[in-house]
Phi, psi and omega in degrees: 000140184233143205257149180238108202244019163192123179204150177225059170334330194255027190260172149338285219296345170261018200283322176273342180215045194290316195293342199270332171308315184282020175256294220298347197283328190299301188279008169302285205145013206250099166300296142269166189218153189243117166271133201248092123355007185241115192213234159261012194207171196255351160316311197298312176310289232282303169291342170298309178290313174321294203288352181272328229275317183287349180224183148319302186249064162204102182239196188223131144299136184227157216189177127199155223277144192297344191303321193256007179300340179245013164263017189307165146244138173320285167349305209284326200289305224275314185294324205288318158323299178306309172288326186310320200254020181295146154285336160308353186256119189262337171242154167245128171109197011291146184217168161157218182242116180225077157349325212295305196283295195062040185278353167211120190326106212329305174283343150289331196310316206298291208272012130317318194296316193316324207276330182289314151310331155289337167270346194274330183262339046082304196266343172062036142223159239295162165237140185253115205289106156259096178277124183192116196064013200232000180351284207308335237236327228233276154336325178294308173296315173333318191295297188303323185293334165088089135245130212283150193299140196085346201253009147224139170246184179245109189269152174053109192249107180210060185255167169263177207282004185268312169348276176326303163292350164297341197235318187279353177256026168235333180115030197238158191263169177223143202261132158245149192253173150336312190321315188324324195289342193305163182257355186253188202267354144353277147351319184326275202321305182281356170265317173318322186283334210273353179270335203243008188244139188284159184319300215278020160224031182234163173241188165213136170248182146214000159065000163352129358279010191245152195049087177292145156295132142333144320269057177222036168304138182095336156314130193276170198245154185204151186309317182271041175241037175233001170291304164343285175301331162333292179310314185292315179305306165306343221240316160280353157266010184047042180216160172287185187273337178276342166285334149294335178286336151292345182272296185317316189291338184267263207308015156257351189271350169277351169282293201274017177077032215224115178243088194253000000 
């Protein structure tokens, strides 16, 4: 059975047919699904947690997303405490850094993060990294902030392997996504990172609804589409699939605290 440890399963695009996904992630093998609560309003946290609130094998995370870091409102830090102490909520973020875009300027990017990590630690739970162009910027801070090895990952990993190791010697795991699965040669690096990164520190995502796997590109991405990704993931870790899914299911419920 394998845990999806970042999806955004409470969005719009899952509004018609959600009870039918979490049947089909089920009978994938995917049992559990982290609804990632981060998005452009402290709304998106709210709906994440209501819909983890609805099963067992659902939980939620709260954020915002860095694209979206300079429409914060003050107000939203006091809400954000408050869910931050739900026992369904299991994360902080996704939050971080994203260079890529630059859709809210880089230093408010830095001092959200900053601000969102003070609470991941306050709160003693994990905070979930989005990183994109921002390694070095993204790493500094990790640093200056002391956040202690497990208690961050870098989701959808789409760094190169020194990158990765860079992040796996202070002691934070690292999420691969679909992306791994692409045919081109982009992909290289990040099928290259999934080699170098040790068992006891990788996850698996789908980052649902976006970056579907080979072969179900074009596709809206849904949690039992995260098999895809195994295969490839297993394959660059030099292990079977059923082994991954037992190492992955264990280092994500020792991440997120998950006594299931």
């Amino acid at each position: 059975m394998f845990i999806d440890s970042h999806a955004h399963i409470d969005g719009p695009e899952f509004d018609k047919d959600r009870d039918e996904i979490i049947q089909r992630a089920h009978d994938a093998g995917v049992e559990t699904i982290i609804v990632i609560g981060s998005g452009d309003t402290i709304d998106v946290a709210h709906r994440a947690l209501t819909l983890a609130k609805t099963q067992n094998n659902l939980f939620a995370t709260v954020g915002i997303h860095p694209h979206d870091a300079v429409s914060i409102k003050q107000p939203w830090w006091d809400e954000f405490e408050q869910l931050a102490l739900d026992p369904k909520v299991v994360g902080i973020g996704e939050t971080g850094l994203d260079y890529h875009y630059d859709h809210s300027p880089r230093e408010i990017q830095q001092d959200v993060f900053r601000r969102f990590i003070d609470l991941s630690q306050r709160c003693n739970k994990p905070v979930i990294c989005h990183v994109r162009d921002a390694h070095d910027d993204a790493i500094k801070i990790l640093r200056e902030c002391n956040v202690p090895a497990q208690k961050a990952v870098i989701h959808c990993f789409t760094g190169t392997p020194e990158q990765a190791t860079a992040y796996v010697d202070m002691g934070y795991y690292i999420s691969f996504s679909g992306i791994v699965t692409f045919q081109g040669k982009n992909a290289n690096p990040i099928r290259e990172a999934v080699s170098v990164t040790p068992h006891d520190q990788l996850l698996l995502e789908t980052d649902c609804p976006y970056l579907s796997p080979h072969p179900q590109r074009g596709k809206r991405n849904e949690p039992a589409f995260m098999v895809h990704t195994a295969q490839v993931v297993a394959k660059h870790a030099n292990i079977s699939v059923q082994a991954l899914a037992e190492i992955t299911t264990s280092n994500a419920k020792i991440f997120f605290g998950l006594t299931l």
